[in-house]
Structures are given as C-alpha cells and as structure tokens.
KELO-703986 format. One record per atom (N, C-alpha, C): x, y, z; atom name. Coordinates in nm, 3 decimals. Layout:
! KELO-703986
+---------+---------+---------+----+
!       X !       Y !       Z !  a !
+---------+---------+---------+----+
!       X !       Y !       Z ! CA !
...
+---------+---------+---------+----+
! end
This chain:
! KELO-703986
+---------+---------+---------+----+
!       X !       Y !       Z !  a !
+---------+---------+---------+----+
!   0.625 !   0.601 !   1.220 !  N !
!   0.756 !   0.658 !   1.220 ! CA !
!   0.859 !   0.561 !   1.162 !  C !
!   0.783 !   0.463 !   1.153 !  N !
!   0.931 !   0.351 !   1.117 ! CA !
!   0.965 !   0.327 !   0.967 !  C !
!   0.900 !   0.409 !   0.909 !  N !
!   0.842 !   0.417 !   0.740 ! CA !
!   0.892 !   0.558 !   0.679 !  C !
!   0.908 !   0.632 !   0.764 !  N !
!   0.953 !   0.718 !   0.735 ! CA !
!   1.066 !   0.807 !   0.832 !  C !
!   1.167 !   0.917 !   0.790 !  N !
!   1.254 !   0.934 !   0.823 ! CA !
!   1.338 !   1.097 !   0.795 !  C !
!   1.342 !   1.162 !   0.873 !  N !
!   1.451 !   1.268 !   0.832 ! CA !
!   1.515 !   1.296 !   0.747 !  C !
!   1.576 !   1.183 !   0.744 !  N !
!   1.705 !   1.183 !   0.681 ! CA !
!   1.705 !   1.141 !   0.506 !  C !
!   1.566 !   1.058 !   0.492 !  N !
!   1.523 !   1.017 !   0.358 ! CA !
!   1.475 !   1.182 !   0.331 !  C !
!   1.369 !   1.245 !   0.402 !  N !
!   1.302 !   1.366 !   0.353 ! CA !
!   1.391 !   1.438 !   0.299 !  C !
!   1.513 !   1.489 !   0.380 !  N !
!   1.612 !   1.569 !   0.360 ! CA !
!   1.683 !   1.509 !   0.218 !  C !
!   1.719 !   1.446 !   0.212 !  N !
!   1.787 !   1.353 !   0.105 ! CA !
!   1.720 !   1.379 !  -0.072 !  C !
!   1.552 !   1.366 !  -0.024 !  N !
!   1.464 !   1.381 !  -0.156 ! CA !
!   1.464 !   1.491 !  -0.173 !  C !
!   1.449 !   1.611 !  -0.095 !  N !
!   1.470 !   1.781 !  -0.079 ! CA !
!   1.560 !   1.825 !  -0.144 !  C !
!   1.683 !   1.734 !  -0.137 !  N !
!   1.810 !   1.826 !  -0.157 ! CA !
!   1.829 !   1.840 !  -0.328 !  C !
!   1.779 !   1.753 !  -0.448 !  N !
!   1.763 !   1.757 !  -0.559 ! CA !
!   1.624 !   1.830 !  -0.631 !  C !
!   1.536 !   1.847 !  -0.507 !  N !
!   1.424 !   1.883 !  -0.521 ! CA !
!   1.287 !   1.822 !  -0.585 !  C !
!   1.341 !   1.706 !  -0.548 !  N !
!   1.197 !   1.603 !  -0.533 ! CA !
!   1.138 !   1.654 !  -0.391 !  C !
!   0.979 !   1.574 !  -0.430 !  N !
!   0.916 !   1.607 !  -0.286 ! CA !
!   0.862 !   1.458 !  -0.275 !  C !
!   0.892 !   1.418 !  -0.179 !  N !
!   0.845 !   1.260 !  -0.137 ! CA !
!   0.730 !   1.285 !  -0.087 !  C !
!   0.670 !   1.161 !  -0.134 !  N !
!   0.540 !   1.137 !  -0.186 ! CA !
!   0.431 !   1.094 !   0.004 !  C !
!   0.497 !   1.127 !   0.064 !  N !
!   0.403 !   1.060 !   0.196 ! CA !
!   0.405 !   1.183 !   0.320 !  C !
!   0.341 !   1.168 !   0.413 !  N !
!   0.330 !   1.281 !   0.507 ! CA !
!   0.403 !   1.341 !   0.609 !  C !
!   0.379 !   1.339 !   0.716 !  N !
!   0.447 !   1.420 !   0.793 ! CA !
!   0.542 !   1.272 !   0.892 !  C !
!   0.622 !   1.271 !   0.915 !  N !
!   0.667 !   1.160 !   0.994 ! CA !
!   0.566 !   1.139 !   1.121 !  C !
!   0.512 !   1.011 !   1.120 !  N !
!   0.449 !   0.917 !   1.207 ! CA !
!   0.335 !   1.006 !   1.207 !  C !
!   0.289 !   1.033 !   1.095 !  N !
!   0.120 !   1.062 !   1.035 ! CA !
!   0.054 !   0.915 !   1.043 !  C !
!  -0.045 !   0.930 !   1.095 !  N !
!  -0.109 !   0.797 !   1.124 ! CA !
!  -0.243 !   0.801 !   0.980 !  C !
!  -0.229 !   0.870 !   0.881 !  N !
!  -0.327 !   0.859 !   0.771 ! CA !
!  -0.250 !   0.831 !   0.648 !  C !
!  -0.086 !   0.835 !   0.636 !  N !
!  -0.026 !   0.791 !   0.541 ! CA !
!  -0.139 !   0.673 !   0.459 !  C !
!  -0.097 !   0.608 !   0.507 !  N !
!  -0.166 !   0.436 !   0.433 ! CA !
!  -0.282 !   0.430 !   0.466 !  C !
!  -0.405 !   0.491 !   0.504 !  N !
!  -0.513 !   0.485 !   0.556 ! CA !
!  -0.609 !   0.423 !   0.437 !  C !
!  -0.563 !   0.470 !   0.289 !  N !
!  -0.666 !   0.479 !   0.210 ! CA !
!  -0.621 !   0.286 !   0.138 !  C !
!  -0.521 !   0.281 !   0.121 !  N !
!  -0.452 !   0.177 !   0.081 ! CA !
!  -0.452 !   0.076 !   0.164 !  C !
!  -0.446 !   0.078 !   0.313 !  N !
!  -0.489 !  -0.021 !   0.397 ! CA !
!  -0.583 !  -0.043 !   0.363 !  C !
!  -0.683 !   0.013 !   0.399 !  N !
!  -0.854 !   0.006 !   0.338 ! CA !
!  -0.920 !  -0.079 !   0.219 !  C !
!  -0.809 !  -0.048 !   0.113 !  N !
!  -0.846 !  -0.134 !  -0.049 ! CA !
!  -0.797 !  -0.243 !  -0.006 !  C !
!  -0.691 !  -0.271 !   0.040 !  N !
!  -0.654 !  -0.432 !   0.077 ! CA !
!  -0.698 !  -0.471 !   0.129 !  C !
!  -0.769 !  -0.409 !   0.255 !  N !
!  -0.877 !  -0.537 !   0.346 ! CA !
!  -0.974 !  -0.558 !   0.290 !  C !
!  -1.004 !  -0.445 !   0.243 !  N !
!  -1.199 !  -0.495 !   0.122 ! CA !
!  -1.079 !  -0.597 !   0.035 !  C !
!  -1.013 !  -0.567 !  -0.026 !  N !
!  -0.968 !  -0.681 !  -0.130 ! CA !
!  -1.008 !  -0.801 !  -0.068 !  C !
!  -0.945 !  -0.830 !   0.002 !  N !
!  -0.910 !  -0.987 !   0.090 ! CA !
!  -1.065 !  -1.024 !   0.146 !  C !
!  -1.113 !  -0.923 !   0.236 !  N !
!  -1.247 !  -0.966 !   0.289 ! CA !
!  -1.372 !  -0.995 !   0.140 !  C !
!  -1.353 !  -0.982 !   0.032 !  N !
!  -1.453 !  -0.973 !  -0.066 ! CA !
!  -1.402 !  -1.044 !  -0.155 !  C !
!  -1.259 !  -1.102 !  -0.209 !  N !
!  -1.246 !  -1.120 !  -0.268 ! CA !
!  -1.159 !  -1.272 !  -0.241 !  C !
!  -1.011 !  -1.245 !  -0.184 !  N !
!  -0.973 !  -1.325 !  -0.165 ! CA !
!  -0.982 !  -1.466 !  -0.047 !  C !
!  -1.049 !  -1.385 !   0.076 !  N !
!  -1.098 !  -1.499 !   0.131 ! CA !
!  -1.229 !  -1.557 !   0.160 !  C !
!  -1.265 !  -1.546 !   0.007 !  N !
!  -1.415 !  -1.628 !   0.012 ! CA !
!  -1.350 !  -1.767 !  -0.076 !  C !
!  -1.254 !  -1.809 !  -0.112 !  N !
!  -1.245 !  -1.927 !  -0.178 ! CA !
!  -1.105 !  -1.964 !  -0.173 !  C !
!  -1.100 !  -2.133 !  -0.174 !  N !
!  -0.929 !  -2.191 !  -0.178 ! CA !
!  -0.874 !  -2.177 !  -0.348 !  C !
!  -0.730 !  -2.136 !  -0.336 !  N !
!  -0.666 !  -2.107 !  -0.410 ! CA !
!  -0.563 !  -2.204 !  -0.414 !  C !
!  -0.578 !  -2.201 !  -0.559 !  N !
!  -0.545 !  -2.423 !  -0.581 ! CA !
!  -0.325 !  -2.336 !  -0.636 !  C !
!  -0.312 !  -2.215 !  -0.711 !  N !
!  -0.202 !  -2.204 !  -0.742 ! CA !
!  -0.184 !  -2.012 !  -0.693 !  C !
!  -0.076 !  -1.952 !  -0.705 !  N !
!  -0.091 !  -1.789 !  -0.685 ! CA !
!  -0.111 !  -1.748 !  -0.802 !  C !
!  -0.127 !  -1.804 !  -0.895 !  N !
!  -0.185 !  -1.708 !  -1.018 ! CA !
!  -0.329 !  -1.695 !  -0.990 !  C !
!  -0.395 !  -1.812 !  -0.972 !  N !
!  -0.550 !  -1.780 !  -0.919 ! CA !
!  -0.595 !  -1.663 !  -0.872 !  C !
!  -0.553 !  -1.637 !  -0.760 !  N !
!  -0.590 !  -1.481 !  -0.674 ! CA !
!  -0.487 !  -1.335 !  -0.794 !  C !
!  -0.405 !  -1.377 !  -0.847 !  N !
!  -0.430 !  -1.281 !  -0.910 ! CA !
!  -0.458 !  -1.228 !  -0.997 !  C !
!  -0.511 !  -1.339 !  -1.083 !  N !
!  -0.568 !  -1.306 !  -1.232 ! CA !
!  -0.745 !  -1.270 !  -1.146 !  C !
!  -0.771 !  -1.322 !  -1.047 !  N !
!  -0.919 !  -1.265 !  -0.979 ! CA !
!  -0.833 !  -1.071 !  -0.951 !  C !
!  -0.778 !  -1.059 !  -0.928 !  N !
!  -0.766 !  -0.919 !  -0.875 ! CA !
!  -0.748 !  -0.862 !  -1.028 !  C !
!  -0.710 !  -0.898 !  -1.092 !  N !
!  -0.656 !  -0.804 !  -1.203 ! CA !
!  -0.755 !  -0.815 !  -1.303 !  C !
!  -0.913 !  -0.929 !  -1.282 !  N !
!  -1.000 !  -0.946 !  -1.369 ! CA !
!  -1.071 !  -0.841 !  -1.276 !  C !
!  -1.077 !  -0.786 !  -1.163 !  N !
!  -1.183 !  -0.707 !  -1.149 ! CA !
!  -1.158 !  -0.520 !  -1.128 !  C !
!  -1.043 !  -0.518 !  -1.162 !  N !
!  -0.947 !  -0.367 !  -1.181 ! CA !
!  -1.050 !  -0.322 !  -1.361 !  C !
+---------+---------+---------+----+
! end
C-alpha cells in the first residue's frame, strides 16, 4: 500500500492513462521483478568482490 495510492490512480485516470501496477496493496505487484533481482544477486553478483561499480554492471549488462 505504500507504493501505491488513490489519489495517484485517480490522477492517471483523469487524462486517461492507465497506470501500470495493480490493485492497491496487491501483494503480486513486484513479485516477478523481486524474483529477477534475487536470482541476479544470488548467481551473479554475490559470487565475487567487486574491485569498482562498473564491474557488476558491465557483468549484468554482458549477460542481458
């Protein structure tokens, strides 16, 4: 619920966009996207030390 809001829904409605996420305090919003980030991290990023932040992300963007 803290992600989403009434008052944003109503807001995107009124021009007639439809915002892009579910029902307020849907607990599957981010389900699929949580998911890719923990495999990210568990497989990727914390198997090795990362000497600068470009490191980890030229590894993420070499395996996209």
């Amino acid at each position: 619920m803290q992600f989403t809001s009434w008052v944003f829904t109503q807001r995107a409605k009124a021009p007639g966009l439809v915002a892009s996420m579910g029902s307020i305090g849907g607990c599957f919003d981010n389900a699929v996207i949580e998911s890719f980030w923990g495999r990210m991290q568990a497989e990727l990023l914390n198997r090795q030390q990362w000497r600068t932040r470009i490191e980890p992300a030229n590894a993420i963007f070499g395996c996209l």
